[in-house]
N, C-alpha and C positions, 0 to 999 in steps of 0.2 A: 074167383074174385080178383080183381085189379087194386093192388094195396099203393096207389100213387103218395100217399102221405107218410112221413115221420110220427106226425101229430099222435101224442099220448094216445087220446080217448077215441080217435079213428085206427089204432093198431088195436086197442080192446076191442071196439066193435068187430074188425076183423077176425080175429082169433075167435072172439063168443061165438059167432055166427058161422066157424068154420068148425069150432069144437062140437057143438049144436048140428050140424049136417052129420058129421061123422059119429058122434053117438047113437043118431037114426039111422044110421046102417047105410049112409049116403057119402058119396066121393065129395074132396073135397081139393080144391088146389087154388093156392094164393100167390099173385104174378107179383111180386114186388118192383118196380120203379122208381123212379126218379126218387123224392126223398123218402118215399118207402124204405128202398136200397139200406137208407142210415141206421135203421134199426136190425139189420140182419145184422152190421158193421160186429167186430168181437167188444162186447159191453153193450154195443147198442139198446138190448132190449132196458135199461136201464135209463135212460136218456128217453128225449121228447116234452114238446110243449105240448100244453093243449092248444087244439084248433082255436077256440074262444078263449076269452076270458081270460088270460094267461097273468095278466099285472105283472110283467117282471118277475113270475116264479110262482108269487103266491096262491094264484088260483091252482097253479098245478099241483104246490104243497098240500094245499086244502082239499083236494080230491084224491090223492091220494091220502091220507089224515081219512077221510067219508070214507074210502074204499076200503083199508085196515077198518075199522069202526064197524064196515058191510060182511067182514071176514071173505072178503074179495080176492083172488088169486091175483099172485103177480104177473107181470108179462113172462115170467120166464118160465111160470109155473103152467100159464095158458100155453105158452109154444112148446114146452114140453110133451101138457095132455094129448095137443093135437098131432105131433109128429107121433107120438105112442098109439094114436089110434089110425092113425096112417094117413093124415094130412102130407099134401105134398106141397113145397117150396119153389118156386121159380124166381132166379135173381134175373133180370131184365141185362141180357152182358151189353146190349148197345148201348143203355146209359148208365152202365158201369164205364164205359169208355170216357162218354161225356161229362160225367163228375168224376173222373179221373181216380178212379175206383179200380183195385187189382181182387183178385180171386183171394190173395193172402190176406187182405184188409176188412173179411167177411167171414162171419163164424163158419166155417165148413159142414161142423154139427146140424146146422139150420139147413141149410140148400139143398135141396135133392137136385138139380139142374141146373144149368146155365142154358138162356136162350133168348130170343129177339121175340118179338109180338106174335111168328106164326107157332114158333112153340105152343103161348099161351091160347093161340087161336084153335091151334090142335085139339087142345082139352076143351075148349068153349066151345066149339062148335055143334058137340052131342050133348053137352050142357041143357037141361030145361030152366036151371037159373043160370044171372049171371049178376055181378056184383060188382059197383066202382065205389070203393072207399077210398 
C-alpha cells in the first residue's frame, strides 16, 4: 500500500486493511509519503484530520467519540497489532528530504526501512494487490 496522506480515517483504513492481509497469512508493507511521513513523526500517531468533514476539529472529535463508543482500537494500538504480526513500514527518505524530515524526527519503532519509490516498487512488483491511500 501507498499511505500518501496524514488524514485520520485514510491511516485507519491503512492499518485495518494491512492488519486484515496479515491475519490471512498474507504479506503486508505500507510505503508511507508525503504527509503519510507525519504520522510515523514521534506522537504522530496521535495527530490528524479527517479527510472530510473536519469543521475545525469537530468532525474529528466526533469520530473518534463513534469509534471509542465502536470499542475501536487506536492508531497506536492498530500499528502495534500490525508490526506484531509482521507488517512492514517504508519511510519514503526522498520526501523526507523535501519536507525537511530527519531519520531522528520519526518513531524508529515504526520504520523497518528507509527508501525512495524503487524500494516500494521492489515489494510491489510480485504484489497480486496493490493499494493508494
Amino acid at each position: 500500500m501507498v499511505c500518501h496522506s496524514g488524514d485520520l480515517d485514510k491511516l485507519y483504513s491503512a492499518l485495518i486493511i494491512g492488519t486484515g492481509n496479515l491475519s490471512m497469512g498474507w504479506e503486508s508493507a505500507i510505503y508511507f509519503t508525503f504527509f503519510g511521513l507525519e504520522r510515523l513523526k514521534k506522537g504522530g500517531l496521535d495527530g490528524g484530520n479527517l479527510s472530510r468533514m473536519n469543521f475545525l476539529g469537530i468532525g474529528r472529535w466526533y469520530m473518534r467519540r463513534k469509534m471509542k463508543q465502536a470499542n475501536m482500537a487506536s492508531l497506536q494500538r492498530l500499528m502495534d497489532d500490525y508490526k506484531e504480526l509482521g507488517g512492514k513500514v517504508i519511510a519514503c527518505d526522498l520526501t523526507m528530504q523535501v519536507m525537511g524530515l530527519k531519520r531522528s524526527d520519526l518513531n524508529e519503532e515504526l520504520v523497518d526501512t528507509y527508501g525512495a519509490v524503487g524500494t516500494w516498487w521492489n515489494d510491489a512488483k510480485d504484489s497480486d494487490i496493490t493499494l493508494f491511500i
